[in-house]
C-alpha positions as CSV (number, residue, x, y, z in Angstrom):
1,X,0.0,0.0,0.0
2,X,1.2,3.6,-1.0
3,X,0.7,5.9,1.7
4,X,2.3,8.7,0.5
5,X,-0.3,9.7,-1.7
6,X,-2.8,9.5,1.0
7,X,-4.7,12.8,2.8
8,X,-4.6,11.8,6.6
9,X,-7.4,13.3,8.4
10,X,-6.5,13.8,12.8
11,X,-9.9,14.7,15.0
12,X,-8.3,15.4,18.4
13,X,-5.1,17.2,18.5
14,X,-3.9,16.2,22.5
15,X,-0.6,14.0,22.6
16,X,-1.6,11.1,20.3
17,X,-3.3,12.3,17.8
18,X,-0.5,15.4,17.3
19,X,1.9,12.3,17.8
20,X,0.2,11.0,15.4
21,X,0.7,13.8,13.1
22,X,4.4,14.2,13.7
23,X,5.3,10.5,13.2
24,X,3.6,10.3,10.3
25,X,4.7,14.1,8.4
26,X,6.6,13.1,5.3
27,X,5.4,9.6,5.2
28,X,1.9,11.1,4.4
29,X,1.1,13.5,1.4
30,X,-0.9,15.6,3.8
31,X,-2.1,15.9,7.6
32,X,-5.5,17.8,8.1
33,X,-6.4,18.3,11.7
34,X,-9.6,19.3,13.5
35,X,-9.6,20.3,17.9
36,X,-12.2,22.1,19.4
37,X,-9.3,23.8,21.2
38,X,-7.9,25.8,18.9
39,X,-4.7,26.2,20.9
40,X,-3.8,23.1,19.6
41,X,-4.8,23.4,16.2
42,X,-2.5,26.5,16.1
43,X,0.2,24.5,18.0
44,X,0.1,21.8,15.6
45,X,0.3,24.2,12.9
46,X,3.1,26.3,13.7
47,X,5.3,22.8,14.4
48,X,4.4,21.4,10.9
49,X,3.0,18.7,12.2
50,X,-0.5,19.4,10.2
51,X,-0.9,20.9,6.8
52,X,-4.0,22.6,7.4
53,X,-6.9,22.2,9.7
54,X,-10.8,22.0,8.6
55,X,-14.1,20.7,9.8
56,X,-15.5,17.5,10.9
57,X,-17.1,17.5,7.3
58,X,-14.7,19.0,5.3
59,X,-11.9,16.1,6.7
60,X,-14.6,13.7,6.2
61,X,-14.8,14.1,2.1
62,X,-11.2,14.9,1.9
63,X,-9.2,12.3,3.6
64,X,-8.3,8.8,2.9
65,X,-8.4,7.9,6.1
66,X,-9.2,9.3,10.0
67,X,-7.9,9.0,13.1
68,X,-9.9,9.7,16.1
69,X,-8.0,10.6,18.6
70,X,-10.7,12.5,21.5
71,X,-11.6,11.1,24.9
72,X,-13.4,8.0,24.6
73,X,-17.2,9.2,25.4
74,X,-17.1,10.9,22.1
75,X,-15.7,8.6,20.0
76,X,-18.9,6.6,18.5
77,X,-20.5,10.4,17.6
78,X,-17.1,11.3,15.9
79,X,-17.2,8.2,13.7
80,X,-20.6,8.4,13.1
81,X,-20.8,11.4,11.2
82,X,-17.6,11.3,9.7
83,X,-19.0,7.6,8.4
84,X,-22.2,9.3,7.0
85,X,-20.2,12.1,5.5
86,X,-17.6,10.2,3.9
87,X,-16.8,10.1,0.4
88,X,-16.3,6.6,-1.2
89,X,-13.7,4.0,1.0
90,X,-12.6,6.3,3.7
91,X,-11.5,4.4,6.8
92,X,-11.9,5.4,9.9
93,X,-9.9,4.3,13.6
94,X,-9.7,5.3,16.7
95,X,-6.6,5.3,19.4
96,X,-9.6,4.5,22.4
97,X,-8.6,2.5,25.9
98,X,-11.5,1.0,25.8
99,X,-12.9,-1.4,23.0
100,X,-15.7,-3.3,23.7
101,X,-18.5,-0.4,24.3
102,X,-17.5,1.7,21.2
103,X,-17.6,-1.5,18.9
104,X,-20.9,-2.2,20.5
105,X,-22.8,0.9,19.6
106,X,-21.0,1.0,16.1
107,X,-22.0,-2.8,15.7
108,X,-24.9,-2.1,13.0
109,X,-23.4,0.8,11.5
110,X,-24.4,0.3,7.7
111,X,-20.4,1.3,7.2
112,X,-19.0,-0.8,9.9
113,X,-16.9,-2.3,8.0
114,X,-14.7,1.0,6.9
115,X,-14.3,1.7,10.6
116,X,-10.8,-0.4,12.6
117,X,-11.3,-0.3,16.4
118,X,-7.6,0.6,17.4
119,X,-5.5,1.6,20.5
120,X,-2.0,2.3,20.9
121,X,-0.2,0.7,24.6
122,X,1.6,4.6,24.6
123,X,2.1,7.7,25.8
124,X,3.3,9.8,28.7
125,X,2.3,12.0,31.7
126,X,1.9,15.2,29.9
127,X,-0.9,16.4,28.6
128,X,-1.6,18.2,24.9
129,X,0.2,18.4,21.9
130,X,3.2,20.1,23.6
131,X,4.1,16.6,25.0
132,X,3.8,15.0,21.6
133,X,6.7,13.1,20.1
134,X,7.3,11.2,16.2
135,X,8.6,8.5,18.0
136,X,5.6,7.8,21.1
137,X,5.0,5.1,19.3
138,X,8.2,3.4,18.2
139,X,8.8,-0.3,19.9
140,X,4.8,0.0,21.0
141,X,2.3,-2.3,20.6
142,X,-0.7,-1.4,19.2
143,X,-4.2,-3.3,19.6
144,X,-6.2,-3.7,16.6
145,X,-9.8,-5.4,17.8
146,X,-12.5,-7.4,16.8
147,X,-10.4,-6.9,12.9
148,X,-13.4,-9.2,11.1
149,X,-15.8,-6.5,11.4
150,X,-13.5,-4.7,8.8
151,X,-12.6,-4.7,6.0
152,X,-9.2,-6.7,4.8
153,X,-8.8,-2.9,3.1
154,X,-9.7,-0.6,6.4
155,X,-7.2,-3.5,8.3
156,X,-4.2,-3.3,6.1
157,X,-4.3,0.6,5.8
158,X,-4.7,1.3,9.5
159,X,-2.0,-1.6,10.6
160,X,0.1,-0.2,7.8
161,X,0.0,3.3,9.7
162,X,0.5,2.0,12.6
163,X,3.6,0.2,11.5
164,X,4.9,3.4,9.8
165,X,5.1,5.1,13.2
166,X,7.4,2.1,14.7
167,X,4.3,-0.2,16.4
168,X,3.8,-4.1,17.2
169,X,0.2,-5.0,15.8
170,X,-1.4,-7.4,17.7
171,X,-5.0,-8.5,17.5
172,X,-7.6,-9.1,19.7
173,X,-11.2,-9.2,21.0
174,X,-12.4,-6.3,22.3
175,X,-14.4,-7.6,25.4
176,X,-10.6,-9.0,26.4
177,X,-8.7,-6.2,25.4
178,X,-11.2,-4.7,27.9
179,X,-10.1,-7.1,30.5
180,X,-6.5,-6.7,30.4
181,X,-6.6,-3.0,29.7
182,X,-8.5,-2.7,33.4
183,X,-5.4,-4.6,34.9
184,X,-2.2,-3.4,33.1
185,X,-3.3,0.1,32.2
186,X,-6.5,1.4,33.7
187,X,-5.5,0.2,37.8
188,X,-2.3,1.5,37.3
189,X,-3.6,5.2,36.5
190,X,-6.4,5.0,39.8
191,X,-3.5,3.5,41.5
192,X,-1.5,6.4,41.0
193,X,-4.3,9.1,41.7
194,X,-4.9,6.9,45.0
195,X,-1.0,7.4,46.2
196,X,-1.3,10.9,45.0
197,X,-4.1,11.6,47.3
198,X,-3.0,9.2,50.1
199,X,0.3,11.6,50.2
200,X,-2.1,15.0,50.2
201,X,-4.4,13.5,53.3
202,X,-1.5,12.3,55.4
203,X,-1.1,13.9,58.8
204,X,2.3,16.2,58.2
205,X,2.4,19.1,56.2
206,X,2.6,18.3,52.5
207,X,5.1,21.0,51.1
208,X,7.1,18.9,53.7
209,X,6.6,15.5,52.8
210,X,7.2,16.5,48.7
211,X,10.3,18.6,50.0
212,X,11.2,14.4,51.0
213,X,9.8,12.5,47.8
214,X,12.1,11.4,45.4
215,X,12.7,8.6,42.4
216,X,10.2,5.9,44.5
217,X,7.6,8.6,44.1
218,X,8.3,10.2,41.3
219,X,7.8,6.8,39.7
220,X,4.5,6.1,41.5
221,X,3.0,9.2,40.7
222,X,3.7,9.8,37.3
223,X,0.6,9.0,35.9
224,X,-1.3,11.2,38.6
225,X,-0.8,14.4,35.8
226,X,-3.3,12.1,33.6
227,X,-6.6,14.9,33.0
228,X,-9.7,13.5,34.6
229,X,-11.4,14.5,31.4
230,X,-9.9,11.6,29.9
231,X,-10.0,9.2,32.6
232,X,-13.4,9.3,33.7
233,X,-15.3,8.1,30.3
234,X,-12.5,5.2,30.4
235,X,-13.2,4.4,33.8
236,X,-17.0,4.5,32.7
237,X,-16.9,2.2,30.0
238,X,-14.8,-0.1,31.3
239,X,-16.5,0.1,35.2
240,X,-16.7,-3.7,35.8
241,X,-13.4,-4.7,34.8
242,X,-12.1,-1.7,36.6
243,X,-13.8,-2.8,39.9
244,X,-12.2,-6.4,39.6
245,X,-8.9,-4.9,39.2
246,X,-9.7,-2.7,41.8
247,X,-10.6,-5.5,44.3
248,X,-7.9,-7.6,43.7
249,X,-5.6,-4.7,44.5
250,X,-7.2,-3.9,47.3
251,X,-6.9,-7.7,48.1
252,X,-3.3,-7.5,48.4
253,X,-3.1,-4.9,50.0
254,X,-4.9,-6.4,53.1
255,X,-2.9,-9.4,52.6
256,X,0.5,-7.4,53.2
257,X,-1.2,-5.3,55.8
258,X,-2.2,-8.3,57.6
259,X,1.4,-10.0,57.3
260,X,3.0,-6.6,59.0
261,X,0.5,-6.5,61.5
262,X,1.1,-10.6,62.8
263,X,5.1,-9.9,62.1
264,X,4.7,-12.2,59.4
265,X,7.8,-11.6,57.6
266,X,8.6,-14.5,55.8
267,X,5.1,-14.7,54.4
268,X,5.6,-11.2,53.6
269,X,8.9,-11.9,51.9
270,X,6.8,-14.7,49.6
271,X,4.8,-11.8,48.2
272,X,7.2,-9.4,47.9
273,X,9.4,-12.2,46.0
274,X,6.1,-12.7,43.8
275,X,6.1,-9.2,43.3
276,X,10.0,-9.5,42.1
277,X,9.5,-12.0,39.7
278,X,6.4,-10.2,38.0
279,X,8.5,-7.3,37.6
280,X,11.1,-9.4,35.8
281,X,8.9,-11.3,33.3
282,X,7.6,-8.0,32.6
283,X,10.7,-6.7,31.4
284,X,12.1,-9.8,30.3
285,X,9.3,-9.6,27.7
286,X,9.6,-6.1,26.6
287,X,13.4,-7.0,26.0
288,X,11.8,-9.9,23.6
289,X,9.5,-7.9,22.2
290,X,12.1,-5.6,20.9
291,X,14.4,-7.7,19.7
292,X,11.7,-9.6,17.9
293,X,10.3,-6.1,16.4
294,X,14.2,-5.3,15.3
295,X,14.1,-8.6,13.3
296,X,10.4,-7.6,11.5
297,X,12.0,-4.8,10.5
298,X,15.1,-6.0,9.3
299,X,13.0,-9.0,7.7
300,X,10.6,-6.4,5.9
């Protein structure tokens, strides 16, 4: 597939979809981007990394394909009338959290099938297109989701993009996606938020206690800079997974508190060696998962 002769239409202009836009500038023909805050249309104009910005409508009959790239309680309207606006073959995908919900509602859509339910495993604290970078998503796996509702067209193109900006595709239900998303992504963030305000509540005086923080919860905390505008339709749509996740959390933590408590030490040691070799895997895999990506690419 030849994608530099295709228009690539951005609706949302934050850090993925201006990453996005600046991973993809040269590789495209042209970038036309739509924000309702037009401080990030005009950033993402004066860095190059959009060619012009338009309307919903306008990007709808000009574009090959759109990327939807807005907090996830607006995604389904978003497609939805850049679907019934479209000229002939556009494709449409998103960069959503959460999977299952979205695909739901756009289930019957007479153009379902030009629609690809996507979501990138990237990004970082910061929030707009000031924090965006061409290479957020090089080395990252991306999630393309329930792929037999598209077409083998609307597939190819969007894991094609998503390949030009340095991704993993890997494919998966949506309803699962879901699952896992609640454990590895979505707990970490209230987990975060929870430490955040644990610190703020604490008994000593909090300019203090941050004057004292340092790497362990700098770490921790990161994610707390998330906006709640994001999170909160995330956490919506994805409730009952998140709860789960939430419980078992919550779980261990009154295991652990329990062991301290009965000076249970060596039980406590058991978990905390648990813990160690979770951590491991964990980057044991991503170790893999590069050096498999290198050889793809050297491969291809």
């Amino acid at each position: 597939m030849n994608f530099n002769d295709l228009t690539l239409g951005i609706i949302g202009l934050g850090q993925i979809g201006a990453s996005i836009a600046a991973g993809l500038k040269g590789k495209v023909k042209t970038t036309i981007g739509y924000d309702i805050n037009s401080n990030n249309t005009n950033y993402c104009l004066s860095t190059g990394y959009i060619n012009s910005a338009s309307t919903l409508e306008r990007i709808a009959q000009e574009s090959d394909v759109v990327a939807v790239a807005t907090p996830v309680n607006q995604i389904v309207t978003i497609v939805h009338t850049l679907l019934h606006r479209a000229k002939q073959n556009l494709v449409v995908f998103d960069v959503g959290s959460v999977k299952a919900a979205i695909n739901e509602n756009l289930l019957t859509h007479p153009m379902r099938g030009q629609f690809v339910s996507s979501h990138p495993m990237a990004g970082n604290s910061g929030q707009g297109p000031q924090c965006a970078s061409a290479n957020l998503f090089s080395g990252k796996l991306a999630f393309i989701c329930d792929e037999h509702l598209s077409t083998i067209r609307s597939v190819e193109m969007v894991a094609g993009l998503w390949e030009l900006l340095g991704a993993r595709i890997e494919f998966a239900d949506s309803t699962e996606h879901d699952r896992l998303m609640s454990f590895v992504s979505h707990l970490p963030q209230l987990a975060a938020y929870a430490l955040a305000n644990s610190v703020a509540n604490n008994p000593y005086d909090i300019s203090n206690t941050l004057k004292a923080a340092s790497s362990g919860f700098d770490s921790m905390t990161r994610l707390a800079q998330s906006s709640a505008n994001m999170w909160i339709p995330i956490i919506h749509q994805n409730k009952e997974n998140i709860l789960n996740a939430l419980s078992e959390l919550q779980q261990q933590l009154r295991q652990m508190e329990a062991y301290i408590r009965q000076n249970n030490y060596s039980e406590l040691q058991t978990l905390i060696a648990r813990a160690n070799s979770v951590r491991i895997a964990f980057e044991n895999q991503q170790n893999q998962n590069i050096i498999n990506h290198d050889k793809q690419k050297v491969k291809n």
